[in-house]
C-alpha positions as CSV (number, residue, x, y, z in Angstrom):
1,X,90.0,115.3,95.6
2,X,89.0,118.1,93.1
3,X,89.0,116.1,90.5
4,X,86.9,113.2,91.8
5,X,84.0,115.7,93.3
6,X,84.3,117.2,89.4
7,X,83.6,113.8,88.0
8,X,81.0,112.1,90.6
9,X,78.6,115.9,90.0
10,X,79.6,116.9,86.4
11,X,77.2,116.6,83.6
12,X,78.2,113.2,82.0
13,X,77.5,115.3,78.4
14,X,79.6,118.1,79.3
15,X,82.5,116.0,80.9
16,X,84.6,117.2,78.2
17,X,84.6,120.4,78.9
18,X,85.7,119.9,82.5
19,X,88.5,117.6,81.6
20,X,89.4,120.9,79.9
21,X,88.9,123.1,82.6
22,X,90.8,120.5,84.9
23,X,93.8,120.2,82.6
24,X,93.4,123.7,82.3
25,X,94.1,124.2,85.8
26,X,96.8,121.7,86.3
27,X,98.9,122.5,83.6
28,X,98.3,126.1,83.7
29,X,99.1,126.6,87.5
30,X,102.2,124.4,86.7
31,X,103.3,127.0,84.8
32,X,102.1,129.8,86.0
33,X,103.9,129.0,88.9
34,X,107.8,130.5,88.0
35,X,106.4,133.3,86.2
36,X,104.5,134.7,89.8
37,X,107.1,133.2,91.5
38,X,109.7,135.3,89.7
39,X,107.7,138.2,89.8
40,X,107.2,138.0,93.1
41,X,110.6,137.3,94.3
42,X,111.8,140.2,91.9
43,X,109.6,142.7,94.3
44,X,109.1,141.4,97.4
45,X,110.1,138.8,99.6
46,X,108.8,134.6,99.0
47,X,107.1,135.2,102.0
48,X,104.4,136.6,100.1
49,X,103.8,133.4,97.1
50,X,102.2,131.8,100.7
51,X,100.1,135.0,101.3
52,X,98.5,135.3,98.2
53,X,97.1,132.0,98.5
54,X,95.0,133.3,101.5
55,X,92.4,135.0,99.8
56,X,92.1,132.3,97.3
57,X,91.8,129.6,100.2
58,X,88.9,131.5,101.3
59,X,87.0,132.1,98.3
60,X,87.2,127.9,97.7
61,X,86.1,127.5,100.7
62,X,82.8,129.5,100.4
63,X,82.3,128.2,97.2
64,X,81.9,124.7,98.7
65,X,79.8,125.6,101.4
66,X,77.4,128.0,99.4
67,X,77.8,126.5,95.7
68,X,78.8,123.1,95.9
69,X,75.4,120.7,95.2
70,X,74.0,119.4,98.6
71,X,72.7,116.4,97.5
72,X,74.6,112.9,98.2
73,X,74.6,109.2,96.6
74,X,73.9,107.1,99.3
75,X,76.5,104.2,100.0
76,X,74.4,101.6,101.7
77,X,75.0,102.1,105.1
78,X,75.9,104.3,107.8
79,X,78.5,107.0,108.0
80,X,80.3,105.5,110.5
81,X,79.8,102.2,108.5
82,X,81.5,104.2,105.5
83,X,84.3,106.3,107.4
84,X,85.6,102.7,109.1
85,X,85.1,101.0,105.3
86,X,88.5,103.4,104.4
87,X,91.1,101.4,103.2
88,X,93.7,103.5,105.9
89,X,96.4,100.8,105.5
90,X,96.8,101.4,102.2
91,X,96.9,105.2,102.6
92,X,99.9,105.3,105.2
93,X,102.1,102.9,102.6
94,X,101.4,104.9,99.9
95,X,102.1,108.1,101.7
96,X,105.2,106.3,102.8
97,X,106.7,104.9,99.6
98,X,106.2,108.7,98.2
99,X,107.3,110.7,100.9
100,X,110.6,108.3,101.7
101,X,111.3,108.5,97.7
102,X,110.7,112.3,97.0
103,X,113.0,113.2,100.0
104,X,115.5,110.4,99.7
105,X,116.2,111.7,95.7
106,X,116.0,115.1,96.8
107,X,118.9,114.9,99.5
108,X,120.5,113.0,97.3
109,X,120.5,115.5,94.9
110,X,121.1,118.5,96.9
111,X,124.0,120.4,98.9
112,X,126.8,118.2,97.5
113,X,125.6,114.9,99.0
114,X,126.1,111.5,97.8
115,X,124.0,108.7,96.7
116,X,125.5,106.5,99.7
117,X,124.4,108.5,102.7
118,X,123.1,106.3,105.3
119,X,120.1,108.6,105.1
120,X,119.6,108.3,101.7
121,X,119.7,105.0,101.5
122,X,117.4,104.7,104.4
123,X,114.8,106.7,102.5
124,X,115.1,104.7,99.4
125,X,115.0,101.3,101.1
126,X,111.9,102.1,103.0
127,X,110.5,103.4,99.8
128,X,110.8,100.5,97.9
129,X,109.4,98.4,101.0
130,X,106.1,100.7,101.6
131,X,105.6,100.5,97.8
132,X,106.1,96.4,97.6
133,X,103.5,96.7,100.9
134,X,101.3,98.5,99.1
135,X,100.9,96.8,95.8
136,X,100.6,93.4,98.2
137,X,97.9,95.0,100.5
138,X,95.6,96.6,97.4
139,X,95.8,92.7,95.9
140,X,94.8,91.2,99.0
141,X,92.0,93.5,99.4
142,X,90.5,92.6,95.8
143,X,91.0,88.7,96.1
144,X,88.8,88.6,99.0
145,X,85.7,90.0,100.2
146,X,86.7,92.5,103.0
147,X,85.1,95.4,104.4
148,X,87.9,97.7,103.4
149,X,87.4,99.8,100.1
150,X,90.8,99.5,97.9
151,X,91.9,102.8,97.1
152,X,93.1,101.2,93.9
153,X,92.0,97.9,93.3
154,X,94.8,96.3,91.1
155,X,92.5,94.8,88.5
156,X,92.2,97.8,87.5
157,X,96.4,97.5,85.7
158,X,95.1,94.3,83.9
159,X,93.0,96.2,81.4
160,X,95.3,97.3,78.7
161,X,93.8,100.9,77.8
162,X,93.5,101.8,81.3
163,X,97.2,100.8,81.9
164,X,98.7,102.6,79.0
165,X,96.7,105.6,80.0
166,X,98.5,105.8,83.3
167,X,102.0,105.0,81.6
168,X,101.0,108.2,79.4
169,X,99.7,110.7,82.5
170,X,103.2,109.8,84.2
171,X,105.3,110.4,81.4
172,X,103.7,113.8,80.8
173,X,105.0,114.6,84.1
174,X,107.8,114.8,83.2
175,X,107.9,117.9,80.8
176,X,105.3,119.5,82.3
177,X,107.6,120.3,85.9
178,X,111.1,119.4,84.6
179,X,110.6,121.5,81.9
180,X,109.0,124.2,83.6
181,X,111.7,124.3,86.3
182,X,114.8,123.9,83.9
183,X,114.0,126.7,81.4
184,X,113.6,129.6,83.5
185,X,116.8,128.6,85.5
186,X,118.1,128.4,81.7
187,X,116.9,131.8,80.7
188,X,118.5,133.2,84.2
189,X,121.9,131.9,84.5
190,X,123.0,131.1,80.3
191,X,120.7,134.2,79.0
192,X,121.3,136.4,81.8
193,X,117.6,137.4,82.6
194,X,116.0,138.6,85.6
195,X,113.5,136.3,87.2
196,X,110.6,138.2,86.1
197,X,111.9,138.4,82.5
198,X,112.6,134.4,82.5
199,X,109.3,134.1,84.4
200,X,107.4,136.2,81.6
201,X,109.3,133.8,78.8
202,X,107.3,130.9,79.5
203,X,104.2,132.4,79.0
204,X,104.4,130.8,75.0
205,X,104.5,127.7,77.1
206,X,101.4,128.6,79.5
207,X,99.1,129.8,77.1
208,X,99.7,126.8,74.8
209,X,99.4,124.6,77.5
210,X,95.8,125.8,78.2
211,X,94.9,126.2,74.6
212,X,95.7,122.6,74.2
213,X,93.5,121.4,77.1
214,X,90.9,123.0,75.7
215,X,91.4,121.6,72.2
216,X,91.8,118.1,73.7
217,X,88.9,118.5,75.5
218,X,86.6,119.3,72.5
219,X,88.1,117.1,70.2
220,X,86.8,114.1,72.2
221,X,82.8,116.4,73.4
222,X,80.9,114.0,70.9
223,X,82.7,111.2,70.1
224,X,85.4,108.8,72.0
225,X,88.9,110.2,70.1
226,X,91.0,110.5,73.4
227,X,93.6,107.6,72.1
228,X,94.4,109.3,68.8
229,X,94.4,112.6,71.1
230,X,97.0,111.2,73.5
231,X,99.3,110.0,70.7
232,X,99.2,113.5,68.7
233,X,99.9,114.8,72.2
234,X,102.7,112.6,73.4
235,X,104.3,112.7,69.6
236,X,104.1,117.0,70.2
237,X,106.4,116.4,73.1
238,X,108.9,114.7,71.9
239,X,109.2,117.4,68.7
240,X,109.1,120.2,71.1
241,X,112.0,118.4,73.9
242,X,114.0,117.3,71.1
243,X,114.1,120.7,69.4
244,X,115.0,121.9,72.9
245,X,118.2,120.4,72.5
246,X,119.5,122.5,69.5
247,X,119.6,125.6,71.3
248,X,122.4,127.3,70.9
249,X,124.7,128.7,73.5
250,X,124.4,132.4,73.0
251,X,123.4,135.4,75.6
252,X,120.5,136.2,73.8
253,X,117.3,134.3,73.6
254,X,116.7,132.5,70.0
255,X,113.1,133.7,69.0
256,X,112.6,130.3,67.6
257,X,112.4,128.9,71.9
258,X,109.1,130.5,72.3
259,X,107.6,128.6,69.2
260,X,109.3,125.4,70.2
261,X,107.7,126.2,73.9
262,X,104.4,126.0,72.0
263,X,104.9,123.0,70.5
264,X,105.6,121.6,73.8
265,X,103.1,123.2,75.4
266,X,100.5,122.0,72.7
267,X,101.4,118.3,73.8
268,X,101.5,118.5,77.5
269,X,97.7,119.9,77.3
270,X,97.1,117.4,74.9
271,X,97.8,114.6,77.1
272,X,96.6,116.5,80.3
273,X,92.8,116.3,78.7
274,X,93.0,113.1,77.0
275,X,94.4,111.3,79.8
276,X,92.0,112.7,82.4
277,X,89.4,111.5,79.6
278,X,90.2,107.8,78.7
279,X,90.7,107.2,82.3
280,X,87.1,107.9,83.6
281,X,85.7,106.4,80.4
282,X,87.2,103.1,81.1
283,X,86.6,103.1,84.6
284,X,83.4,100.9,86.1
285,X,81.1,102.0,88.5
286,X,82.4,102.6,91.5
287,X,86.0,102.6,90.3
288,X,86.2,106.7,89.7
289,X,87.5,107.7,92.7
290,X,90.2,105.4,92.9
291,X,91.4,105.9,88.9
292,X,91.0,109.9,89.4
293,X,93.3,109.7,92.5
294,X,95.7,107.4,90.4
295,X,95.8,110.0,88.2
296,X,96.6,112.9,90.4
297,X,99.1,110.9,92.2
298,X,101.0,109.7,89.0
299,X,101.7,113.3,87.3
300,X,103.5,115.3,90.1
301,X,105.3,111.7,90.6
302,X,106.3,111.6,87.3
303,X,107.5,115.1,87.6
304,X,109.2,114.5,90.7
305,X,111.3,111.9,89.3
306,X,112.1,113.6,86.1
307,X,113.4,117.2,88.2
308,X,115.7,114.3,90.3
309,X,117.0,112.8,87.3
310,X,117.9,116.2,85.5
311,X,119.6,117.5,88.8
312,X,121.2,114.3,89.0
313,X,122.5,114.5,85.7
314,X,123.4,118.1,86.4
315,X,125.8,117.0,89.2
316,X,127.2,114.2,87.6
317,X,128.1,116.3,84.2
318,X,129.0,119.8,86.1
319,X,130.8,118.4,89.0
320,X,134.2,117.8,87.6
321,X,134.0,120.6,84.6
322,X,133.5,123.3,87.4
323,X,135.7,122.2,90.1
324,X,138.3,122.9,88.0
325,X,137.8,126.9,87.8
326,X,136.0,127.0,91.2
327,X,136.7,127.7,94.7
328,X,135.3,125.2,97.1
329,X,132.8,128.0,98.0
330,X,132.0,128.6,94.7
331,X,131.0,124.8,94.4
332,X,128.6,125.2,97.3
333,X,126.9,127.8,95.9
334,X,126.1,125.9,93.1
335,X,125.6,122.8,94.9
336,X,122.8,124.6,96.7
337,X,121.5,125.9,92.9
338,X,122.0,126.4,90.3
339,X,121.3,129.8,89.9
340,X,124.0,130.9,92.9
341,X,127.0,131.3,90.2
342,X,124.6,134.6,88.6
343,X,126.8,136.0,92.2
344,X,130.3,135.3,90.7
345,X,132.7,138.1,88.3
346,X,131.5,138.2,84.8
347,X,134.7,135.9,84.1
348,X,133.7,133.1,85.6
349,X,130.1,133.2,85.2
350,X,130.7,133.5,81.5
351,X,132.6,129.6,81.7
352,X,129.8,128.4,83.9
353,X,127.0,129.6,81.8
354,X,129.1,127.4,78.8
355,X,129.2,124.3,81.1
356,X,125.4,124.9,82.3
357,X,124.3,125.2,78.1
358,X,126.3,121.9,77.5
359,X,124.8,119.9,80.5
360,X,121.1,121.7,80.2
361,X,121.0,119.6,76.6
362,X,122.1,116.6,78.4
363,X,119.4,117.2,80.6
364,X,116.9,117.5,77.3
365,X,118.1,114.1,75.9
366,X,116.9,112.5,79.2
367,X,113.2,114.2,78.8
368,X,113.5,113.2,75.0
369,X,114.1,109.3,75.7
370,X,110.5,109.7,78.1
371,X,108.7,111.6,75.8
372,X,109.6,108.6,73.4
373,X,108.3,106.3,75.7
374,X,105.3,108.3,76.2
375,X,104.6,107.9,72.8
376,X,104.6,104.4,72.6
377,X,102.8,104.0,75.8
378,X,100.2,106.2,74.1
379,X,100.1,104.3,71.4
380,X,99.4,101.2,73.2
381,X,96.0,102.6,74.3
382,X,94.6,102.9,70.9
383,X,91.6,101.0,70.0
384,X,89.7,99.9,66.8
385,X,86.6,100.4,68.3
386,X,86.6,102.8,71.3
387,X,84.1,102.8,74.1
388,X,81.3,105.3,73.7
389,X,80.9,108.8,75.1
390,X,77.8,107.5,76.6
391,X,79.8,105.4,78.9
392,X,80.1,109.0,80.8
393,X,76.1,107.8,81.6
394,X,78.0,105.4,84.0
395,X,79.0,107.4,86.7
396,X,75.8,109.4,87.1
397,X,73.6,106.2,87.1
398,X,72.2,106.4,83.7
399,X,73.7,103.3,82.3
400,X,76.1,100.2,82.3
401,X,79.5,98.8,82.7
402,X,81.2,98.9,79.2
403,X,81.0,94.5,79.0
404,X,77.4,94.7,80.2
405,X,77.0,97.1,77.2
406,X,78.7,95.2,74.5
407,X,77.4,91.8,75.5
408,X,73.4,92.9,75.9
409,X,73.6,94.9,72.5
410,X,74.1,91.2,70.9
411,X,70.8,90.6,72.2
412,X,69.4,93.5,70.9
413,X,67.4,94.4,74.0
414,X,69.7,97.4,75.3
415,X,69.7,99.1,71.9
416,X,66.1,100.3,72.8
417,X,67.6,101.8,75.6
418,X,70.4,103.4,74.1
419,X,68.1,104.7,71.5
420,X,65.6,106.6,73.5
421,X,68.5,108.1,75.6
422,X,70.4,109.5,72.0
423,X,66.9,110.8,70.8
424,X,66.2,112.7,74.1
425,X,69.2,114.4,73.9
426,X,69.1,114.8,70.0
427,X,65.6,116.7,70.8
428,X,66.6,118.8,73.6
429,X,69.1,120.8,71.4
430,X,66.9,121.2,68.1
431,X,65.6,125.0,68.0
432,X,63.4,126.8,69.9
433,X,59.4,125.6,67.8
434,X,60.5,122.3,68.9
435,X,61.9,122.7,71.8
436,X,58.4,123.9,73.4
437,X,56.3,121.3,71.7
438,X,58.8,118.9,73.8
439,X,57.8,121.2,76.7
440,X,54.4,120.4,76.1
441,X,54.8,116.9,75.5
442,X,56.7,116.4,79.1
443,X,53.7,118.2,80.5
444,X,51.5,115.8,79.1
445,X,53.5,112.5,79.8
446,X,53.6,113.6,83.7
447,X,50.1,114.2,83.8
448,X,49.8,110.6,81.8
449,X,52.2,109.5,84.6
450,X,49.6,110.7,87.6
451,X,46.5,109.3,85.9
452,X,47.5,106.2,86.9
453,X,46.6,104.5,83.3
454,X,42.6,105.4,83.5
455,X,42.3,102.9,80.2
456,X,44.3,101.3,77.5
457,X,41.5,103.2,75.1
458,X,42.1,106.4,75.8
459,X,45.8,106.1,76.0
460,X,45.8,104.5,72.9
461,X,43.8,107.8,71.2
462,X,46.5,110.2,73.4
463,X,49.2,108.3,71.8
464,X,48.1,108.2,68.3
465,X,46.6,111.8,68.4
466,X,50.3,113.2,69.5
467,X,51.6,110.8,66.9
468,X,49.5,112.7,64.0
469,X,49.8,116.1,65.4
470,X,54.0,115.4,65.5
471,X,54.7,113.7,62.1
472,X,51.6,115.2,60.3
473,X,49.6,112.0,59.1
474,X,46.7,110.2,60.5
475,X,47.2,107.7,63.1
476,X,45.1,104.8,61.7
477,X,48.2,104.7,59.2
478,X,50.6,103.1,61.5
479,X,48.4,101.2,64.3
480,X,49.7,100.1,67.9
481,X,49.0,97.0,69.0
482,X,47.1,97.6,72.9
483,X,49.0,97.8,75.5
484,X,49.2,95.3,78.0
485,X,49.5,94.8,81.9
486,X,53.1,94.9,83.1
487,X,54.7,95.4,86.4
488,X,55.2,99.0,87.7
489,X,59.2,98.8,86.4
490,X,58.1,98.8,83.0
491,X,57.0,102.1,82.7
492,X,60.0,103.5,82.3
493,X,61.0,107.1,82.5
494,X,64.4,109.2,81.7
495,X,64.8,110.0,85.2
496,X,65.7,106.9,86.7
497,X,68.4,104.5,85.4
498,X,67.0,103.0,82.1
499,X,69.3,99.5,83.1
500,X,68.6,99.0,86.4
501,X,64.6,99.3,85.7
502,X,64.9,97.0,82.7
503,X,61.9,94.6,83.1
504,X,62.3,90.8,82.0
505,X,60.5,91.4,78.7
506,X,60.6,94.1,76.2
507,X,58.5,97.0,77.0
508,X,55.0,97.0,75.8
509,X,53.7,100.0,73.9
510,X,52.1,102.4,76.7
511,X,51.4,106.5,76.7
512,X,54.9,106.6,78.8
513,X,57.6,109.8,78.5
514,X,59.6,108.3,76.1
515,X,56.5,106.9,73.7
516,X,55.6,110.6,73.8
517,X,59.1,112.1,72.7
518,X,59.7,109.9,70.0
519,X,58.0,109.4,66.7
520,X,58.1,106.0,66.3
521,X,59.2,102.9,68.6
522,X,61.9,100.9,67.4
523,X,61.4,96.8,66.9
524,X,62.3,95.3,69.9
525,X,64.2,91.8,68.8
């Protein structure tokens, strides 16, 4: 929910910047997570990792009552119209199919028990059925005119960018918990650390993880570069899991882990940014919300999955190589985790941590064959010609879909459009001498806006008069042809969306805001 509130308020020019701050915050609590965890647990009790959150709960809450902009779109109708408009069938199958298959793999992978529990297959059975219920009820909704909103409308899977970009946020799942799971467990029971000391080792991993939000998020603040992003990302993973598997069995930590964590770490921010990014840019008006929720959904699935796999594979590798030294109590331990064997005599914890350093590389492979699929998901989103960064304009009602775009600048009309909307921002950031004679030239377009057009003379002389003060040259140089009557959509202002006020002719030449901002007037077609 965060993240669609941060994309229906946010600035559409600084949206880069908070797809860094978001992927700050999700990849950075991800793995922030063991190393207060372990520091916690080393002092106190893990009572208090649901404490701490208190305070925190608290300050988010005030923040949203006293901080959080007031102001509302309004959706056409009633509350009540709007609250009963909530696609809740869809919700409960999707909750379904995710809680059925996140339990159902984690019993399965848990306390010893098999894949053929009667429970366990329960779990996955009615996870497949709620998802296959799903899929059919989200079609069904966007075939027919219904009063339900989709929570995801399935068109949204035929566009080919949008797709891969989904493929790419659910592979990076995978590293981002597996990883952060597997290494400190690693660092514990083959390295022999305490949980605060194999806590504090993935803090390469955190900080690089944040850096590379950050960097993913500025690489993409002026210009559309979030495919070529995602692949540097996604090809960073797969370098830093596969270099994972070469580490070798010893007590101590190889110094070389923390640079490969970086590497990693580098990636999975990456892809945390860029992902967040291409997804809003190619989603339609309207179509946020659902493609932000995808989004959330899809990582801690991904990561889910990938923990249930490497636990899996954990079993199935450790099973018979343990049971051959261990007691039947001994297996339990482990079976409950991993890190129950850092109990046993030094003897026998020296032959597990051998088995655990053998299978925790198995366990890498398995990330490595995602990451390469990430990277040719990633690739798949790539584009010749990318959509703009003023799409962002989209979702805070300052422009058009992407197709409307593309087909109307054929015609030539919207480039006027586009035009007066890069100059006003262009203008806004030149220095400060400027910046006030823009102050003063707002002033005077709202009081040209009030006067209610007293006559086509004298707005002609305002017009050409600011036209010789600003480029320094007389006005009789470059005449304007008189203005003439036009509807009141025609004068057009910044503050209202340029498309939606587009009149059926090109705009005439009048003393509005933007004929006062910009030197000249482009040739409309």
């Amino acid at each position: 929910m965060g993240m669609v509130m941060i994309a229906e308020v946010l600035d559409p020019a600084k949206f880069g910047a908070g797809a860094a701050w978001m992927g700050l915050t999700v990849g950075g609590s991800g793995v922030l997570g063991p190393i207060l965890g372990g520091a916690i647990s080393n002092q106190s009790t893990w009572r208090w990792i649901f404490y701490m959150n208190l305070p925190f709960s608290a300050i988010a809450i005030a923040a949203i009552f006293f901080i959080w902009p007031s102001s509302a779109k309004p959706s056409g109708g009633s509350k009540l119209h709007t609250f009963l408009g909530i696609d809740f069938t869809g919700i409960l199958f999707m909750m379904g199919g995710s809680v059925c298959l996140v339990y159902g793999l984690q019993r399965a992978t848990t306390g010893g028990r098999s894949w053929g529990e009667p429970v366990v297959i329960t779990c996955l059975v009615l996870s497949g059925v709620f998802w296959v219920a799903f899929f059919a009820w989200e079609g069904l909704l966007g075939r027919r005119s219904s009063k339900f909103e989709p929570i995801f409308p399935m068109h949204i899977l035929k566009r080919r960018v949008m797709a891969a970009a989904f493929g790419s946020i659910f592979c990076t799942g995978f590293p981002l918990i597996t990883a952060t799971i597997l290494l400190p467990e690693r660092f514990q029971l083959v390295n022999g650390s305490s949980p605060l000391k194999a806590g504090l080792s993935l803090l390469p991993l955190a900080a690089a993880t944040g850096f590379g939000s950050f960097v993913g998020g500025a690489i993409s603040s002026k210009r559309n570069l979030t495919s070529p992003t995602l692949i540097a990302g996604a090809s960073l993973q797969l370098l830093g899991l596969g270099l994972l598997t070469t580490i070798p069995d010893t007590l101590s930590i190889p110094r070389y882990l923390y640079g490969v964590e970086v590497v990693l770490g580098l990636g999975v921010g990456l892809c945390l940014t860029a992902g967040t990014l291409m997804v809003t840019l190619n989603s339609k008006r309207g179509e946020i919300a659902a493609t932000q929720g995808a989004t959330a959904q899809l990582r801690p699935l991904g990561g889910y999955i990938g923990l249930t796999v490497a636990t899996a594979l954990f079993n199935a590798r450790s099973e018979a190589l343990l049971a051959s030294f261990l007691t039947d109590e001994q297996m339990d331990a482990i079976h409950r985790s991993p890190l129950g064997a850092l109990a046993f005599e030094s003897d026998v914890l020296a032959r597990v941590r051998s088995v655990y350093a053998s299978v925790f590389k198995v366990q890498m492979t398995a990330l490595v064959v995602v990451a390469a699929l990430g990277v040719l998901v990633a690739c798949a989103s790539f584009e010749m010609k990318a959509v703009g960064m003023e799409r962002m304009n989209v979702h805070k009602g300052l422009g058009t879909e992407v197709e409307e775009v593309r087909e109307e600048r054929k015609e030539g009309n919207v480039e006027i459009y586009l035009w007066q909307s890069r100059y006003f921002i262009d203008v806004i950031t030149q220095p400060a001498g400027l910046a006030m004679t823009c102050v003063v030239s707002l002033i005077r377009a709202l009081v040209a806006e009030m006067a209610s057009y007293s006559s086509a003379d004298e707005d002609d002389d305002d017009e050409s008069a600011f036209q010789s003060h600003y480029n320094g040259s007389p006005s009789s140089s470059s005449p304007e042809p008189s203005p003439s009557p036009s509807p009141p959509l025609v004068h057009h202002n910044f503050f209202a969306p340029p498309f939606y006020n587009r009149p059926p002719t090109p705009l005439p030449p009048s003393p509005s805001l933007t004929s006062l901002l910009r030197p000249s007037r482009p040739t409309t077609p």
